[in-house]
N, C-alpha and C positions, 0 to 999 in steps of 0.2 A: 599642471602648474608651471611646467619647466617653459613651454614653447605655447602660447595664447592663441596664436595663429590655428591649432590643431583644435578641432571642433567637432563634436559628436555630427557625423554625416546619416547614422544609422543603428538600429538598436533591437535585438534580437533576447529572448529571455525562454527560460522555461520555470513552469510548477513542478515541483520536487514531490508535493502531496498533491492525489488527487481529494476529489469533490468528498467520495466516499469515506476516506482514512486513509485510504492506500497511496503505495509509493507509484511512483511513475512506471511506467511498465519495461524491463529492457528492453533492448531493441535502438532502429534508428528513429529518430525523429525530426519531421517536417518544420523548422520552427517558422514562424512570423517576420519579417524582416521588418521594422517599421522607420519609416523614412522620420529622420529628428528634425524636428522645426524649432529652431531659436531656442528658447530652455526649459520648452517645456517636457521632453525628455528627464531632466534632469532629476523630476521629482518622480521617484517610485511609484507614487501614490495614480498617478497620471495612466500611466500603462498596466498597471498592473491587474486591473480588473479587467480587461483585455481577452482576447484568447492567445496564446502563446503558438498555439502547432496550430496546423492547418486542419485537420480532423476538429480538433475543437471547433476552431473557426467555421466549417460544415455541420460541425453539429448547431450551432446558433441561425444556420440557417441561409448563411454566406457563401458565397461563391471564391475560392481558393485562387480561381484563374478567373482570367477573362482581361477585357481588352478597359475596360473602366478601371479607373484605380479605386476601392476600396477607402472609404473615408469610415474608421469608427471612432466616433466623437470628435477627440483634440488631435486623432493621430490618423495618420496614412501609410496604408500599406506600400512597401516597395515592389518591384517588381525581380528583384534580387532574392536567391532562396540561402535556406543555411542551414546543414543536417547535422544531426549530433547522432551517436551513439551512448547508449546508455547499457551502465551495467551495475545493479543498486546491492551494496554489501552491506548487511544490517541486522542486529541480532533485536532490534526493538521494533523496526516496521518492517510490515510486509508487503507486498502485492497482492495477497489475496486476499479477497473480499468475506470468503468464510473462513478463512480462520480468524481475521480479523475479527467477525463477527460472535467466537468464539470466545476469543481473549478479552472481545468488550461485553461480555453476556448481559450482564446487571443492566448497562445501558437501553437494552430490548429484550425484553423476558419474552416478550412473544414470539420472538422467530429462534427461539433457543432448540425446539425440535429440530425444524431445519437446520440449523447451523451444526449439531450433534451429527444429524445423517450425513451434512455434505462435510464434514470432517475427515470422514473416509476416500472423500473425491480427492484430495489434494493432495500437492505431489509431498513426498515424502521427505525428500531434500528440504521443503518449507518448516514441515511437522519440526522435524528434528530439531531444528535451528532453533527455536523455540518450545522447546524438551520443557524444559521445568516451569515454564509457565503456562503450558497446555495442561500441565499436569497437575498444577496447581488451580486452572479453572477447573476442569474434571472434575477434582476433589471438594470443590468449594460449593459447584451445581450441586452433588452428590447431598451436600451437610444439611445447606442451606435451603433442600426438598426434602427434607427428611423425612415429613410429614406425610406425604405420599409416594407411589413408584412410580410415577409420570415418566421419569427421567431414567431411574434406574438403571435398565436394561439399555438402552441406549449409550450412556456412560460406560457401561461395563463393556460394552462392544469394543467404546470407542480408545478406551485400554488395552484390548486383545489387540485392537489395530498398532496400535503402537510399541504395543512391545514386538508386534509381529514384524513391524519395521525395523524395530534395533536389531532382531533376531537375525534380519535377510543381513546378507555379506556387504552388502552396500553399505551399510548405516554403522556396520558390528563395533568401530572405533566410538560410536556413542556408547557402548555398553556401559562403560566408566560414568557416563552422566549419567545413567538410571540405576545406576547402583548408588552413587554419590547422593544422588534423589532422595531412591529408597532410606538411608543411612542415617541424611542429616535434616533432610528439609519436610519427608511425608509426616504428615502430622491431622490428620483427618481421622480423628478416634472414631466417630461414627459410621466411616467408610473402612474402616480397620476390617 
């Protein structure tokens, strides 16, 4: 607003969520640099269905380099690069894809075996961060199958797993949240 003269020459962006739920992965990232033409830049809506990073961009099928410039749609790739680092602090989203698939169980009742076994795959620094609402899926599979032991055993695993984590030295500063848990919040009479 201040100097009219200064005009969008170029315009770089990234997705925060992926496709799946998940958060962007840390790490660096490759992003898109895309050359701004008059105002069409201006509107979100224009770029945004886009690929952002270059991997994306290869995943659709495109060529990252090369000596052509890239035209997708209204916009043009630059030949200019621009790396971010990322590093995602969040006690509501994740990166991983199964626990996610955990905390969303209701949404896919079928892959809830899987997503119970690969529970135990993921890294524990994740589990933890989201303590009381893995614990509260747990309990909820637990109620809400009550009816049969389909799940049972598997949930009761995937409990040993996690108190086995608070237990290790690593995590032992959570013990407070799974006592705090225990205390105020478990409330699954049928899994009592």
């Amino acid at each position: 607003a201040k100097d009219k003269s200064e005009k969008i020459f170029a315009l770089a962006f990234v997705k925060l969520m992926r496709y799946d739920g998940t958060t962007l992965r840390d790490g660096e990232h490759d992003l898109i640099v895309y050359k701004a033409e008059a105002k069409k830049l201006e509107d979100a809506s224009t770029y945004l269905s886009l690929p952002s990073t270059k991997i994306e961009l290869e995943e659709k099928g495109h060529s990252a380099t090369g000596k052509s410039m890239q035209n997708l749609g209204s916009c043009t790739i630059s030949k200019d690069s621009f790396q971010i680092s990322t590093l995602v602090c969040s006690t509501k989203l994740t990166q991983n894809v199964d626990l996610l698939g955990l905390l969303k169980w209701r949404s896919n009742t079928n892959l809830l075996q899987q997503n119970l076994k690969q529970l135990m795959k993921v890294d524990g620094g994740e589990v933890v961060k989201f303590l009381q609402d893995t614990l509260d899926a747990l309990f909820n599979i637990m109620m809400e199958n009550s009816e049969s032991e389909t799940f049972d055993t598997l949930v009761f695993d995937a409990l040993v797993f996690i108190i086995g984590l608070i237990a290790d030295r690593k995590f032992q500063h959570f013990n407070p949240v799974l006592e705090t848990y225990i205390k105020k919040h478990f409330s699954a009479t049928l899994a009592y």
